[in-house]
MARLO-940035 format. One record per residue (C-alpha): chain; x, z, y; residue number from 1; residue in one letter. Coordinates in steps of 0.1 Angstrom, whole numbers, plus 2048, in hexadecimal, padded with zeros to 3 digits. Layout:
A_X_Z_Y_NUM_A $
...
***
This chain:
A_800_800_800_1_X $
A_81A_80C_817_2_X $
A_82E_7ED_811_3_X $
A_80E_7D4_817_4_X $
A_809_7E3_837_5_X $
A_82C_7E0_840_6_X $
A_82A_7BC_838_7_X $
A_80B_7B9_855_8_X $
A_81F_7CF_869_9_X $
A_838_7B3_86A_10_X $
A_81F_796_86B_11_X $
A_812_7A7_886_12_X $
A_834_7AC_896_13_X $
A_83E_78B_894_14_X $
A_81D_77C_89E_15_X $
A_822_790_8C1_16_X $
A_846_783_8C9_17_X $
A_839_75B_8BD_18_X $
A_81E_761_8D8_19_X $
A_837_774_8F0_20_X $
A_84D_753_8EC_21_X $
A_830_73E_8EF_22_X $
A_822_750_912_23_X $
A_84A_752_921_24_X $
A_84D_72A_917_25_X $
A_82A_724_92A_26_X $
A_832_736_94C_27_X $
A_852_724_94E_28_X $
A_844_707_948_29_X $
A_827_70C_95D_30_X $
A_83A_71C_977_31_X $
A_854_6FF_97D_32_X $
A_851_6EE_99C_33_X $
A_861_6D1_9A1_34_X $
A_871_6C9_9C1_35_X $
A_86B_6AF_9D9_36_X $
A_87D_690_9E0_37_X $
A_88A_688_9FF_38_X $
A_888_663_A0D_39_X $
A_8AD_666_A15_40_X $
A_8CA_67B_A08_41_X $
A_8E4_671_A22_42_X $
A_8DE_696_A38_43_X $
A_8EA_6A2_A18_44_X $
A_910_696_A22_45_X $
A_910_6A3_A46_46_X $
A_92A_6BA_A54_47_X $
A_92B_6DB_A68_48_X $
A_940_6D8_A85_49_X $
A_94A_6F3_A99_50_X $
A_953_6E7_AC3_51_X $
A_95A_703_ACA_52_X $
A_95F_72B_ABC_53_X $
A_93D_738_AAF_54_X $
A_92D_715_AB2_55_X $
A_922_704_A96_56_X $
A_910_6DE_A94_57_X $
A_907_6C2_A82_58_X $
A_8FC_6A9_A99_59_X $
A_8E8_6B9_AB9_60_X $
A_8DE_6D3_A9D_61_X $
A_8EC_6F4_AA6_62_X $
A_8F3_719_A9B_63_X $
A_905_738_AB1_64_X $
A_903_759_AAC_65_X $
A_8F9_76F_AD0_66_X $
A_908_787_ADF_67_X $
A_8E4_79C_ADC_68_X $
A_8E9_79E_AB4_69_X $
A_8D2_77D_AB4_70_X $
A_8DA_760_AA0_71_X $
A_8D0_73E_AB3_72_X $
A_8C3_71F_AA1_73_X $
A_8B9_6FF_AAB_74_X $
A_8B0_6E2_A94_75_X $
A_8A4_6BE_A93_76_X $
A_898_6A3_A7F_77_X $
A_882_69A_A63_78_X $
A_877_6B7_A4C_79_X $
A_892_6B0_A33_80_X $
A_8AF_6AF_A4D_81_X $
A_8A2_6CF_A5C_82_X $
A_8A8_6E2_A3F_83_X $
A_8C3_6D6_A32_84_X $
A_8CE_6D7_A5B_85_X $
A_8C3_6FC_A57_86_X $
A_8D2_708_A37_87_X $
A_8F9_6F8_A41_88_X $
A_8F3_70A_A5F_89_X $
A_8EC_729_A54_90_X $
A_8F4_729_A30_91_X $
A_906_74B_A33_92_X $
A_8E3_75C_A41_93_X $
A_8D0_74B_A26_94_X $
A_8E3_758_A0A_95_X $
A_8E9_77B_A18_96_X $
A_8BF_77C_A1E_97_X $
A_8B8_774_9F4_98_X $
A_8D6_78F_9EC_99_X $
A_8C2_7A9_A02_100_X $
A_8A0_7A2_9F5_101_X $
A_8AC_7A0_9D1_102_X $
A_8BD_7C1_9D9_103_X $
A_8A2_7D4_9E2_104_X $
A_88B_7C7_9C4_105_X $
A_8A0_7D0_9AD_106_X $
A_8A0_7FA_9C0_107_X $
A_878_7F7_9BF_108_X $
A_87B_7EA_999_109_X $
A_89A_7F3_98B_110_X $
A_88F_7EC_966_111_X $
A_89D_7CD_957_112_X $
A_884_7C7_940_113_X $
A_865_7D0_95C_114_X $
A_878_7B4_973_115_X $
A_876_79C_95A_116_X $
A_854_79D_956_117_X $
A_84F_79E_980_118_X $
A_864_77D_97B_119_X $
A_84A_76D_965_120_X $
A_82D_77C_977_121_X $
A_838_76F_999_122_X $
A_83D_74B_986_123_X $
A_81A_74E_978_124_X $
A_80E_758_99A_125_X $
A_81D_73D_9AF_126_X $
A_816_720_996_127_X $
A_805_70E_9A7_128_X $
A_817_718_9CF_129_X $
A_825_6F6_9D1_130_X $
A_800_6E3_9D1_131_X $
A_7F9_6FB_9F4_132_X $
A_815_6F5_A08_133_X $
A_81A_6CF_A1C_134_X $
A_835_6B6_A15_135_X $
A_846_6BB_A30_136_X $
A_84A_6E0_A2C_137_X $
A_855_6DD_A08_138_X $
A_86A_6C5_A18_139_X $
A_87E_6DA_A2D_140_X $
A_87D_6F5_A14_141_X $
A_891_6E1_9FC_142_X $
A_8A8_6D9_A18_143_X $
A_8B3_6FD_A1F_144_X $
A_8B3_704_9F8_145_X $
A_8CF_6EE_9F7_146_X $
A_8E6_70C_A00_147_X $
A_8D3_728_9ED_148_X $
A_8EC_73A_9D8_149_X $
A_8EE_731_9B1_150_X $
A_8ED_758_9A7_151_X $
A_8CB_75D_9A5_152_X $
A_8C5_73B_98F_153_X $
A_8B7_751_976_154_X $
A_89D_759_989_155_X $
A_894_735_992_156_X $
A_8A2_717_9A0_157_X $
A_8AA_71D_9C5_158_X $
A_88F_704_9D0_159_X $
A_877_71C_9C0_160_X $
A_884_73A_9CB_161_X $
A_885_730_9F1_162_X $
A_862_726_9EC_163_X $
A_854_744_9DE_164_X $
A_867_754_9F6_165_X $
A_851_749_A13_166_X $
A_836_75F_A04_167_X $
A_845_780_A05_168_X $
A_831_785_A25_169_X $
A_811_783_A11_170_X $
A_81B_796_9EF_171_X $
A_82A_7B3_A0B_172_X $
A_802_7B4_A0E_173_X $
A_7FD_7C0_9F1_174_X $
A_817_7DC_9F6_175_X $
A_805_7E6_A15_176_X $
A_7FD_80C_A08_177_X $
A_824_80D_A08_178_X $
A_823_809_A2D_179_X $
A_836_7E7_A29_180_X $
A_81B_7D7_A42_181_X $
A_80E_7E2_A61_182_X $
A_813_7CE_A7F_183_X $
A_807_7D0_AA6_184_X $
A_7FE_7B6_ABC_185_X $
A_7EB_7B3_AE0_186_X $
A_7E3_79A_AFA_187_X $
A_7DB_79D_B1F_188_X $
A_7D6_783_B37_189_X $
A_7BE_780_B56_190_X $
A_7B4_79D_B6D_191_X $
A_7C7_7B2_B50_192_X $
A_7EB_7A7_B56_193_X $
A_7FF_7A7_B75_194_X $
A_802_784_B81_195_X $
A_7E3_778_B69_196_X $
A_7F7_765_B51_197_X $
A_7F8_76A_B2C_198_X $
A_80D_785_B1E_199_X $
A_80D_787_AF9_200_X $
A_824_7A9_AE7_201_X $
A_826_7B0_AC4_202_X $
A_83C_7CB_AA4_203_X $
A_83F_7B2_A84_204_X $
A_841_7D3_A74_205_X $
A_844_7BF_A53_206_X $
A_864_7D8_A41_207_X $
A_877_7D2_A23_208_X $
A_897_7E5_A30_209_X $
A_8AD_7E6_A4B_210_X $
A_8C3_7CF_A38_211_X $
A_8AA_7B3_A3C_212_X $
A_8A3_7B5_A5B_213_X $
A_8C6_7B3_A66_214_X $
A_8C9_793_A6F_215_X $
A_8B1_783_A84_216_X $
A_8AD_75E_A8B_217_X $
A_89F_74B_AAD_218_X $
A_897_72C_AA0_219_X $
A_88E_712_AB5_220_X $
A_884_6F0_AA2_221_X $
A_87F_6CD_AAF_222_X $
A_86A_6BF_A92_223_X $
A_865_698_A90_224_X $
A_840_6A1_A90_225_X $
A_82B_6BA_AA4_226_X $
A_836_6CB_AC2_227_X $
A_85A_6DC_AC8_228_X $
A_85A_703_AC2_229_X $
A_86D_723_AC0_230_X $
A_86A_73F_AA5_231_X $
A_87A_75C_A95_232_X $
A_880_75C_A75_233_X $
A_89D_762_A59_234_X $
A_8B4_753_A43_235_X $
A_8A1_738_A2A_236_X $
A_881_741_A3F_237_X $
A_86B_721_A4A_238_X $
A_848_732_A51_239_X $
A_840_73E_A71_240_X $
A_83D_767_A74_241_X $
A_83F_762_A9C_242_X $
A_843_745_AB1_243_X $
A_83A_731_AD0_244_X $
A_839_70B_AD4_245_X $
A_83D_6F4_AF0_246_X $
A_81B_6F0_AFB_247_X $
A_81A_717_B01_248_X $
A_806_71E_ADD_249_X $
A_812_73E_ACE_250_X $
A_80E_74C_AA9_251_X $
A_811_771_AA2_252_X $
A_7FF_779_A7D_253_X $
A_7F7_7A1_A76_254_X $
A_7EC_7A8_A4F_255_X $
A_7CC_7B1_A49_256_X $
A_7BC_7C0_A27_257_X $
A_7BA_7AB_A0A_258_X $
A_7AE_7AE_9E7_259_X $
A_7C4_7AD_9C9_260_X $
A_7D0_787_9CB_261_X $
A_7C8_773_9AC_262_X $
A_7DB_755_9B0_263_X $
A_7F2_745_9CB_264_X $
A_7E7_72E_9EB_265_X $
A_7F6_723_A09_266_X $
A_80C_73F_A19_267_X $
A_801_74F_A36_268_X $
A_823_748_A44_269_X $
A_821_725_A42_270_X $
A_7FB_720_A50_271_X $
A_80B_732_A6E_272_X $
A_824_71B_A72_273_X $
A_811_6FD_A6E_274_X $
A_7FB_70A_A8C_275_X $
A_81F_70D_AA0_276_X $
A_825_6EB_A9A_277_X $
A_809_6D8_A9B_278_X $
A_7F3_6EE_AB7_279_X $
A_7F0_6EC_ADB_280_X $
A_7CE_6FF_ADB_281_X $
A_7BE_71D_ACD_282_X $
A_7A0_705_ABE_283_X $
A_7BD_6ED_AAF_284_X $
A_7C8_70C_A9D_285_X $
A_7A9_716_A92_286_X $
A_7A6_6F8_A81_287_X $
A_7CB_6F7_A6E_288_X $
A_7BE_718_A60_289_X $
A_79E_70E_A58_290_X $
A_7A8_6F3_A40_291_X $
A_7C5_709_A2A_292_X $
A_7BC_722_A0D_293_X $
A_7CF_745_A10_294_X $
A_7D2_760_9F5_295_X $
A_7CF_77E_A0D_296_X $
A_7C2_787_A2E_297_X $
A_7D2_77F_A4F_298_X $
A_7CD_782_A78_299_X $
A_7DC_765_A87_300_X $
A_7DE_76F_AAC_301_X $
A_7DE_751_AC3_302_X $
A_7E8_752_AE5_303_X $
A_7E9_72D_AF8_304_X $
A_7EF_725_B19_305_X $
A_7DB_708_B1A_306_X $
A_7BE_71E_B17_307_X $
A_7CB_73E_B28_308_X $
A_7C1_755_B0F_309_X $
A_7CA_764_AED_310_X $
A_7AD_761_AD2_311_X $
A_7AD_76F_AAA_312_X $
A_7AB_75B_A8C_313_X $
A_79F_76F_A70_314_X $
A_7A7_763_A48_315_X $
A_7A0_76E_A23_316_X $
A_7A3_75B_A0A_317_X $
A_77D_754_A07_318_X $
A_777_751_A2D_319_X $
A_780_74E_A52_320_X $
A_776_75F_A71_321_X $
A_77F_75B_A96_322_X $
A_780_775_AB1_323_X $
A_784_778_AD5_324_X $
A_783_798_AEB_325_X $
A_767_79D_B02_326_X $
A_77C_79E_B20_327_X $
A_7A2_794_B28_328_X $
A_7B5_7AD_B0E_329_X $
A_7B8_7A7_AEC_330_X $
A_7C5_7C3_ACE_331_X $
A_7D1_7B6_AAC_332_X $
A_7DB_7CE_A93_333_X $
A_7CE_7CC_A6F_334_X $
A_7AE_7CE_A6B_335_X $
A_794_7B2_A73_336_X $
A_77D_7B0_A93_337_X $
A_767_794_A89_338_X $
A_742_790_A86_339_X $
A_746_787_A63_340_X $
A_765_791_A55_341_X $
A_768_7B3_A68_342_X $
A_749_7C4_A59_343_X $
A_754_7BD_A37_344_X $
A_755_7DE_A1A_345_X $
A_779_7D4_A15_346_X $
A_781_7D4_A3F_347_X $
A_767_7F1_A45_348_X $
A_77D_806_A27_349_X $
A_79E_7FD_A35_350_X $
A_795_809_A56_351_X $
A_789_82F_A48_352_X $
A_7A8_831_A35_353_X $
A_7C5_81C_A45_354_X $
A_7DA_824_A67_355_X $
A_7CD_805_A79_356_X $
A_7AD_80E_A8D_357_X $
A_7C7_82D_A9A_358_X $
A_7DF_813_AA3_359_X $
A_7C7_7FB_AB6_360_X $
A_7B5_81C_ACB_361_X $
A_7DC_823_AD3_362_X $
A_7E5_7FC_AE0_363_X $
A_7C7_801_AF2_364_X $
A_7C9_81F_B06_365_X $
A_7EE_817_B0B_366_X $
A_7E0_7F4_B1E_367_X $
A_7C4_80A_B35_368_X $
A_7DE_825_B40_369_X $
A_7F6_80A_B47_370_X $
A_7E0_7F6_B62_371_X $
A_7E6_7D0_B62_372_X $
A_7FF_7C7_B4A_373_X $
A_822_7B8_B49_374_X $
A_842_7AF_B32_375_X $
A_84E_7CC_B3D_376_X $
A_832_7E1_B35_377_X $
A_82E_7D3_B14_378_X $
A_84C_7D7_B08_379_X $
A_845_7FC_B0F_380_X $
A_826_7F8_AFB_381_X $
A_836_7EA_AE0_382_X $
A_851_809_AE4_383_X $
A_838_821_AE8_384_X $
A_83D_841_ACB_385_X $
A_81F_857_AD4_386_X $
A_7FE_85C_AC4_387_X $
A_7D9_859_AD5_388_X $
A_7DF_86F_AF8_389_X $
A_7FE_86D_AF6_390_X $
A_802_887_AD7_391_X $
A_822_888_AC3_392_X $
A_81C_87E_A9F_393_X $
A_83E_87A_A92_394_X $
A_858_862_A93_395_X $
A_84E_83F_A7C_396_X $
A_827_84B_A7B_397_X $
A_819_82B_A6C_398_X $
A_7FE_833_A8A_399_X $
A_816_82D_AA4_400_X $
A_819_80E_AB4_401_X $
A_840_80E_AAF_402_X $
A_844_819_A8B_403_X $
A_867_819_A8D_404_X $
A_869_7FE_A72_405_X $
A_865_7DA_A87_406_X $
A_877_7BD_A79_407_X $
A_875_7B1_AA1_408_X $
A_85E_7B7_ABD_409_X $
A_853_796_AD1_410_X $
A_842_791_AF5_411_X $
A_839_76F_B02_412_X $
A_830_760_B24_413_X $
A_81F_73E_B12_414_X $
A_818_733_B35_415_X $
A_83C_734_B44_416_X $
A_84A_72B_B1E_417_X $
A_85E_74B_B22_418_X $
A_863_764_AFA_419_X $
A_875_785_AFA_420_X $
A_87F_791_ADB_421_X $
A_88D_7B4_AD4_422_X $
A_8B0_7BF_AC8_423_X $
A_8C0_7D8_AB0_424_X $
A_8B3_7F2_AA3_425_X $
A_88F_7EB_A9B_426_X $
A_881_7E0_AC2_427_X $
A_895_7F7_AD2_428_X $
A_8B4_7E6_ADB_429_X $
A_8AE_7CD_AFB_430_X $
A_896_7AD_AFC_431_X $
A_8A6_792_B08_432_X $
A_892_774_B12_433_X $
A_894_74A_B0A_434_X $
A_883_733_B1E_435_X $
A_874_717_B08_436_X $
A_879_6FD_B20_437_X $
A_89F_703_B26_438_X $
A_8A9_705_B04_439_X $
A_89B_6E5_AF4_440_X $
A_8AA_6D5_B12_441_X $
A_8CF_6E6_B0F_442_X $
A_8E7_6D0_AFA_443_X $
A_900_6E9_AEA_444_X $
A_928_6E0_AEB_445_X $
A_934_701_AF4_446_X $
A_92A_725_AE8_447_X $
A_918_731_B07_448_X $
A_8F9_74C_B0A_449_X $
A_8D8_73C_B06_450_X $
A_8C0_758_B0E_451_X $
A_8B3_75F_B36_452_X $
A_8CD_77D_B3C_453_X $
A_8BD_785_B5B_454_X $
A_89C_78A_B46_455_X $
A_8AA_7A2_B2F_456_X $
A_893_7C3_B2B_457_X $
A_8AF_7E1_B25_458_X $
A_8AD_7ED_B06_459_X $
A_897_80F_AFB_460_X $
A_8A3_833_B10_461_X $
A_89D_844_AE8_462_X $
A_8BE_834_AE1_463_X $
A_8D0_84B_AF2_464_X $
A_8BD_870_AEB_465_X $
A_8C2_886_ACD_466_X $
A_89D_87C_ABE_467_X $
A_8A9_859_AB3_468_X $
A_8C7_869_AA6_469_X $
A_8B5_882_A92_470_X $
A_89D_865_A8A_471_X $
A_8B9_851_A78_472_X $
A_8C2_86B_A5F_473_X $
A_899_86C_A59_474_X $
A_895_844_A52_475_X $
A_8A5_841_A32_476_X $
A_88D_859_A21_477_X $
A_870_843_A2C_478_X $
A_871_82C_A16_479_X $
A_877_822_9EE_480_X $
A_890_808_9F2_481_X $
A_8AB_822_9EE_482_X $
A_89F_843_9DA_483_X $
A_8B2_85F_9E6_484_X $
A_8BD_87A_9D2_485_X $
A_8CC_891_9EE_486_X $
A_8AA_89D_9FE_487_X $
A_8AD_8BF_A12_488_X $
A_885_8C7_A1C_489_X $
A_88F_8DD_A39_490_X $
A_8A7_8C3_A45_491_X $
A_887_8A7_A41_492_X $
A_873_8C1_A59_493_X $
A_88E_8C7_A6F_494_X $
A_897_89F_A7A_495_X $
A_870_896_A78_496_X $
A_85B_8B4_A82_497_X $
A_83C_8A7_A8D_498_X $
A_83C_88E_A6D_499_X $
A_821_892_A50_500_X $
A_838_879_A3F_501_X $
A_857_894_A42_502_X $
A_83E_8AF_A33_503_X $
A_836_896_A18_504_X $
A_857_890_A0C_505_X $
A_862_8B1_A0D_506_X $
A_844_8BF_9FD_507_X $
A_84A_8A7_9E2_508_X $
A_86A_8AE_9E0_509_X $
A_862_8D4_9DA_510_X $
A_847_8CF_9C4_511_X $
A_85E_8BA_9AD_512_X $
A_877_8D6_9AC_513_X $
A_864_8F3_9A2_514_X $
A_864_8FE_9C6_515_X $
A_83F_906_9C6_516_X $
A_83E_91E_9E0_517_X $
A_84C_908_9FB_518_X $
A_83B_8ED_9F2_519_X $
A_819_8FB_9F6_520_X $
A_824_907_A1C_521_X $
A_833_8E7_A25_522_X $
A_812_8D2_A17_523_X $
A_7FE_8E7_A2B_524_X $
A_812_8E4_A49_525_X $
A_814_8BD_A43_526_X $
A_7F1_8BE_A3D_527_X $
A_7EF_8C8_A63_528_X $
A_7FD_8AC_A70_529_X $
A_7EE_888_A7B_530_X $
A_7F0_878_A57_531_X $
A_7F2_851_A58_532_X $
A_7DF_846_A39_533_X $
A_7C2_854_A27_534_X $
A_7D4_84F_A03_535_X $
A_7F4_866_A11_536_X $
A_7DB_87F_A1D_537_X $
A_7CB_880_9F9_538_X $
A_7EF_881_9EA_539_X $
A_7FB_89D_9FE_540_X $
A_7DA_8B1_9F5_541_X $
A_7DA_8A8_9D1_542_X $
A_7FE_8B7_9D1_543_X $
A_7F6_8D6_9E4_544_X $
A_7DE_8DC_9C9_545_X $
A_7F8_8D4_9AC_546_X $
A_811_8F2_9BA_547_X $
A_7F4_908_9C6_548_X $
A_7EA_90D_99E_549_X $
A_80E_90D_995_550_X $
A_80F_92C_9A9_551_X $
A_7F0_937_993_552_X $
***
């Protein structure tokens, strides 16, 4: 007997791996995308040249890095040449970019066997991510593949890798509990700003570690189709995160909640910078989004100077909403406003539980004590680290308009053509400014500044006092990029007093250790402070409760 069912036992067995085998073979197979081809192969044999000492070219194509920290980009052509253009260019950027992000996937999943099967998931996923993105994109995306490092070929060929790369943005969505996501944007313009012209201001407070967001990109592209345009991106980055175009259209997107994803569509990346190129108005972007299919939910907020005013476009995957503010302010952070789309269950629930309605009631009240607004004044907006009147909430609050965590603040003057975008650290260091108009005219044979120095908004006065200092030893806790092993709770307190999230960690940390005692004081001392989320408020009870009967 024992023997017969050992026998099925091994059928069995062996039945499992076959199908195993059989299910790996299909989602390679089905997960293969074959790249595009090119009319002509000749960019391909172009050379960099350098005029002169931190220049780089090919052709009127050029590269520098500025003296802000900013690297400067400007390319040309047909979609192919651009990447390819692009990659050469900055080939060491797009290679240190994949060596971060693989980096930090493998801290979140260090188990060989559990990244495998991410591997095959992701394939399965994005099977069909070719069929929603254009030509031409695919075009250039092959073009700055070109240069992708060979070290990650076992995940995929670089082609593939670049282009599942362009929708991180989206799967950071479904991280969004982890705080990954949670971006700010406003817009003021008639009797609400100074000299009644557009002023647009937004945190991408999209954070995947500081590492990532190291180095920054202006990008300013010439495309052989659609309208010239600037945006900030990264290296091996195509999609548009931030940008304004010739015609004085801008594209800022802020996540919004999405169900569980079931298959891949056009990334939201990509939508937006198909609006950058081919928009001049806010009802010729509406359109562009209208027509593409997206797997999560995104704001697109719109700011054109044709119109004079900034206007919402709201998209899930089933549907699309538009928005515009009653009078001449508009508030963006991540939930919907729409008729439609904002009185949804899922937006309705996300607004109970998440730090976004605190955020917009924050941008708000910032924008009536401040009187008609300014560059200036928003940059101090997009600055600002206090709570609703003012309160003090903690360093990082995911309620705070500056989080602490931007990958790059942005302000535009669509009108004038004018874009500042911050420095190092986060958008604290100084915003220096590029006028559209004189770059795409400038023709680059010596290394020279680019940006309006005369424009520059000084960088952040918290540089210099000893909360940012305190702050920095604080940061690397926030996060689970890089588990630390070395936590002291009192120390936690102590840099971040006025944090939930210090009480949090360090109440974990105590209840982990045995240290029941402590950790029921510090949860209900945490428990007194302004909590960002609903789900860490539940988690910080739930643990108070575990060491309270501990104690029993």
């Amino acid at each position: 007997m024992l023997r017969k069912l050992a026998k099925i036992a091994a059928w069995i067995v062996a039945i499992l791996i076959v199908l195993i085998v059989i299910l790996l073979v299909y989602v390679r197979s089905v997960a293969t995308v074959d790249p595009p081809v090119p009319a002509s192969l000749a960019i391909l044999d172009a050379k960099v040249e350098q005029p002169d000492s931190g220049l780089y070219t090919i052709g009127n194509n050029w590269f520098r890095k500025s003296e802000s920290g900013l690297y400067e980009l400007y390319v040309e052509g047909t979609p192919f040449e651009r990447g390819v253009v692009n990659g050469k260019l900055t080939h060491e950027l797009v290679q240190y970019q994949e060596e971060v992000f693989t980096g930090q996937l493998h801290r979140l999943v260090p188990s060989s066997f559990y990244l495998n099967i991410l591997k095959y998931f992701v394939g399965w996923f994005n099977r069909d991510l070719d069929k929603h993105i254009s030509e031409e994109y695919k075009q250039e995306i092959y073009g700055i593949s070109q240069v992708a490092s060979h070290d990650f070929d076992d995940i995929a060929t670089p082609y593939q890798r670049i282009l599942n790369y362009h929708a991180a943005h989206d799967i950071g969505h479904a991280l969004q509990n982890m705080s990954l996501v949670g971006c700010t944007a406003f817009a003021t313009w008639g009797s609400h700003s100074e000299d009644s012209t557009l002023i647009i201001g937004r945190n991408f407070d999209f954070y995947v570690g500081d590492d990532f967001a190291r180095d920054k990109i202006m990008a300013f592209y010439s495309p052989d189709k659609g309208y010239k345009f600037m945006m900030v991106t990264f290296g091996g980055m195509t999609g548009v995160l931030s940008g304004m175009n010739a015609e004085g259209l801008t594209v800022t997107i802020n996540a919004a909640k999405s169900d569980v994803p079931s298959a891949s569509a056009t990334p939201v990346s990509l939508v937006a910078r198909e609006i950058l190129q081919y928009a001049s108005t806010i009802k010729e972007a509406y359109a562009i989004a209208e027509k593409h299919k997206m797997f999560v939910a995104e704001s697109f907020l719109i700011g054109s100077a044709k119109d004079g005013k900034a206007a919402l476009i709201e998209k899930t995957p089933e549907g699309i909403d538009f928005y515009e503010a009653p009078g001449d302010q508009l508030v963006s952070t991540n939930h919907f406003q729409g008729k439609t789309l904002g009185q949804t269950e899922l937006n309705r629930e996300h607004m109970r539980t998440s730090a976004s309605p605190y955020r917009y009631q924050r941008v708000e009240e910032l924008l009536q004590q401040n009187g008609k607004n300014s560059v200036v004044k928003t940059a101090s907006i997009l600055r600002n680290q206090k709570g609703l009147g003012g309160a003090d909430i903690g360093m990082g609050n995911e309620k705070l308009v500056n989080q602490l965590v931007a990958h790059h603040g942005i302000i535009f003057q669509p009108e004038k053509r004018l874009v500042w975008i911050s420095t190092a650290p986060w958008q604290l260091g100084k915003f220096v400014c590029y006028d559209l108009n004189k770059v795409f005219a400038r023709k680059m044979t010596k290394n020279e500044e680019v940006y309006e120095t005369t424009l520059t908004i000084p960088a952040d006065t918290f540089l210099t006092m000893k909360d940012y200092t305190r702050y920095t030893k604080f940061h690397p806790y926030r996060f689970p990029f890089n588990p630390r092993t070395d936590i002291q709770p009192d120390s936690l307190i102590a840099w971040n007093p006025n944090s939930y999230h210090a009480y949090m960690l360090a109440g974990d940390y105590c209840l982990d250790h045995g240290q029941y005692n402590k950790a029921v004081e510090i949860y209900r001392l945490g428990l007194t402070k302004e909590i960002a989320t609903l789900q860490e408020k539940e988690h910080m009870e739930k643990n108070l409760k575990k060491a309270e009967e501990k104690l029993k």
